[in-house]
C-alpha positions as CSV (number, residue, x, y, z in Angstrom):
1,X,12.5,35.0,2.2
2,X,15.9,32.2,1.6
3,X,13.2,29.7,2.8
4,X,10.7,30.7,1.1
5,X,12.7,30.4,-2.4
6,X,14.1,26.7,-1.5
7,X,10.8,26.1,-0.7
8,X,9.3,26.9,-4.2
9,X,12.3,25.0,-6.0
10,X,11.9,22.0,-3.9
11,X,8.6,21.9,-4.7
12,X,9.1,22.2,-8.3
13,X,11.8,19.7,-8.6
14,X,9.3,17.4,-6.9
15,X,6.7,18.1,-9.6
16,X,9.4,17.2,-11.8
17,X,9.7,14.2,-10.2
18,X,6.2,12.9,-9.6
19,X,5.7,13.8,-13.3
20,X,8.5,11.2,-14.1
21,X,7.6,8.6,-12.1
22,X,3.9,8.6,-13.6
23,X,5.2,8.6,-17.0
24,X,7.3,5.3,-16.1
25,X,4.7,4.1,-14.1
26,X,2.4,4.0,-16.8
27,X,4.9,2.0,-19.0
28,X,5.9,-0.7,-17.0
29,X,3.3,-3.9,-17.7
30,X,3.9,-5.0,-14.1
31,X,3.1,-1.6,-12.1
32,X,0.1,-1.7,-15.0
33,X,-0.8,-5.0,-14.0
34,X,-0.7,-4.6,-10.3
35,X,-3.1,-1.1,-10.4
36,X,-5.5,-3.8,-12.1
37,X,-6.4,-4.2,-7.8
38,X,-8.6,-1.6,-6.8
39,X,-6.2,-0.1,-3.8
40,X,-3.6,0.2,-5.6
41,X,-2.2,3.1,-7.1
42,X,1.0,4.0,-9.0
43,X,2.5,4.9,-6.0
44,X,1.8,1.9,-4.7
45,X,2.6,0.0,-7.7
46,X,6.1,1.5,-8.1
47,X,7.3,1.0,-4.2
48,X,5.8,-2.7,-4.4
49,X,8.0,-3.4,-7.5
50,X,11.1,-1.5,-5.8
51,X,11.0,-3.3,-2.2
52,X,10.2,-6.9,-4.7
53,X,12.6,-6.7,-7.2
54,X,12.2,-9.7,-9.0
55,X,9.5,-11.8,-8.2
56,X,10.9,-14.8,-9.5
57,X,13.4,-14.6,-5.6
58,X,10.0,-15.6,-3.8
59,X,9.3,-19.0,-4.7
60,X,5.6,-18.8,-2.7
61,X,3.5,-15.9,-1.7
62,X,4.3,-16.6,1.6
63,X,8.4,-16.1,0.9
64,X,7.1,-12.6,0.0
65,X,4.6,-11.9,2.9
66,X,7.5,-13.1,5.2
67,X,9.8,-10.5,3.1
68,X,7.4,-7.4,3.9
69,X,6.9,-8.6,7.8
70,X,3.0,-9.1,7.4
71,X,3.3,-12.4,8.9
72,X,2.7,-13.7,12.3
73,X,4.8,-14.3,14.6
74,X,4.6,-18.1,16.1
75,X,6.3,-19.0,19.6
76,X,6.4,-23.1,20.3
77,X,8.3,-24.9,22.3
78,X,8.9,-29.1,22.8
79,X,5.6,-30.4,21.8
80,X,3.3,-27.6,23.0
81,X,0.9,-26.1,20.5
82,X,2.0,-23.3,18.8
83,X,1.1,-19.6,19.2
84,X,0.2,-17.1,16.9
85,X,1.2,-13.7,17.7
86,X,1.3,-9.8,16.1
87,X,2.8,-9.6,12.6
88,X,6.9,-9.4,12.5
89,X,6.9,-6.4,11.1
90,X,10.7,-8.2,10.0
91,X,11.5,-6.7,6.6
92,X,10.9,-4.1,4.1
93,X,8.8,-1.7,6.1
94,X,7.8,0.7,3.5
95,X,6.2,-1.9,1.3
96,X,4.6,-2.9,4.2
97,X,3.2,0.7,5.0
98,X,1.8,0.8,1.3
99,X,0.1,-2.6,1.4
100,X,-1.6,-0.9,4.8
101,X,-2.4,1.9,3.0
102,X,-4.2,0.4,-0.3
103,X,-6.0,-2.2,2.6
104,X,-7.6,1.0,3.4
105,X,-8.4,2.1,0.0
106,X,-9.9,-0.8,-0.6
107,X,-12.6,-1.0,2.9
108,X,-13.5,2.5,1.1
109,X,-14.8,0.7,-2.1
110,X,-16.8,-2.7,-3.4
111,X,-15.2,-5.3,-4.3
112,X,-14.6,-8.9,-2.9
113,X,-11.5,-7.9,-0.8
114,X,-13.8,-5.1,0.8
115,X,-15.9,-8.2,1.7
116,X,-13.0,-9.6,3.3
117,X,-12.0,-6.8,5.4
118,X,-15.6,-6.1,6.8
119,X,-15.5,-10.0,7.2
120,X,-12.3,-9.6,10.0
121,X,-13.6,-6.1,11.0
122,X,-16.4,-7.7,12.3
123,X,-14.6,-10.6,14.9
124,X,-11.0,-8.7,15.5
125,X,-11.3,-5.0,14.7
126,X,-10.6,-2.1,12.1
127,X,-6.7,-2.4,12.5
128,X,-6.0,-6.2,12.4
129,X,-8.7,-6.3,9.3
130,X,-6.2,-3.6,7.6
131,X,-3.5,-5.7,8.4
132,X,-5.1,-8.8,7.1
133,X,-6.2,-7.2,4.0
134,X,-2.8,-6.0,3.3
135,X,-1.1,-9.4,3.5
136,X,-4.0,-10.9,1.3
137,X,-2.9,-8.1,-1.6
138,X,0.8,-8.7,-1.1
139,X,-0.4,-12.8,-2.1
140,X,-2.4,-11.7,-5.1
141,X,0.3,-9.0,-6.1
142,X,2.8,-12.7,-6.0
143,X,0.2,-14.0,-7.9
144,X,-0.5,-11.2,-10.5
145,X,3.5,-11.1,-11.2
146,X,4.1,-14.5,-11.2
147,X,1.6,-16.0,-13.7
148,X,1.5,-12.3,-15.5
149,X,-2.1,-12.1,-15.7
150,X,-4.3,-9.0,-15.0
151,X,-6.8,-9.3,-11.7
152,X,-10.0,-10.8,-11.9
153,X,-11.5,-8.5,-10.0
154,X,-10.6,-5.4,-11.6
155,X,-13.2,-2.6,-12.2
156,X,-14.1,-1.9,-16.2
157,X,-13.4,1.9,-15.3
158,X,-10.0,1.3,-13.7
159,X,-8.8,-1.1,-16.9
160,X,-10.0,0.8,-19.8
């Protein structure tokens, strides 16, 4: 019965807290700018902006990719050709978990980055599609916050 009464409290304060975290969400230009993409949520939104900090640190898309761990790994030695490998999964691996997760929010629904991920689906697979799809939003969320414009994309129902 203890358990049971943490349990309903815990749950309450979380309420509390989800309820907070929508309201500032929805206040912040740049988490409202970001849920412009279709994948992306406020949940999304808000642990993007938290693993980034400020954008301004990543002076290319590719700084930022690099900073989540979505980008392959390359083994070359002397003057061999060099070798692409698995993602480093070398960084912040929450934000790379959400970028994941909106990659498959977004195979779910039309759109051009849908297009994309069927696009790699076809030649490598589901997973490394996901994983594609998921360093391609983590270059347009650079892009969004760095030249603070909304995306092009977007869907009327999403914006209004």
């Amino acid at each position: 019965m203890r358990h049971l009464d943490l349990f309903d409290r815990l749950a309450a304060d979380l309420a509390t807290f989800d309820a907070a975290l929508a309201r500032r969400t929805l206040t912040d230009p740049r988490a409202e700018r970001l849920m412009t993409v279709g994948g992306i949520n406020a949940v999304v939104a808000v642990s993007l902006l938290a693993a980034i900090g400020d954008v301004s640190r990543f002076y290319s898309p590719e700084k930022l990719v690099s900073y989540v761990g979505l980008n392959p790994s390359v083994r070359q030695s002397g003057d061999r050709s060099a070798v692409h490998g698995r993602i480093t999964k070398q960084g912040r691996a929450h934000a790379r978990a959400m970028l994941v997760e909106a990659a498959w929010t977004i195979a779910a629904g039309p759109g051009p980055l849908r297009a994309f991920f069927v696009r790699i689906k076809e030649r490598r697979g589901q997973q490394v599609a996901a994983v594609a799809t998921a360093r391609k939003l983590a270059v347009i969320a650079w892009h969004l916050l760095t030249k603070d414009e909304d995306y092009t994309w977007s869907r009327p129902a999403l914006v209004a």
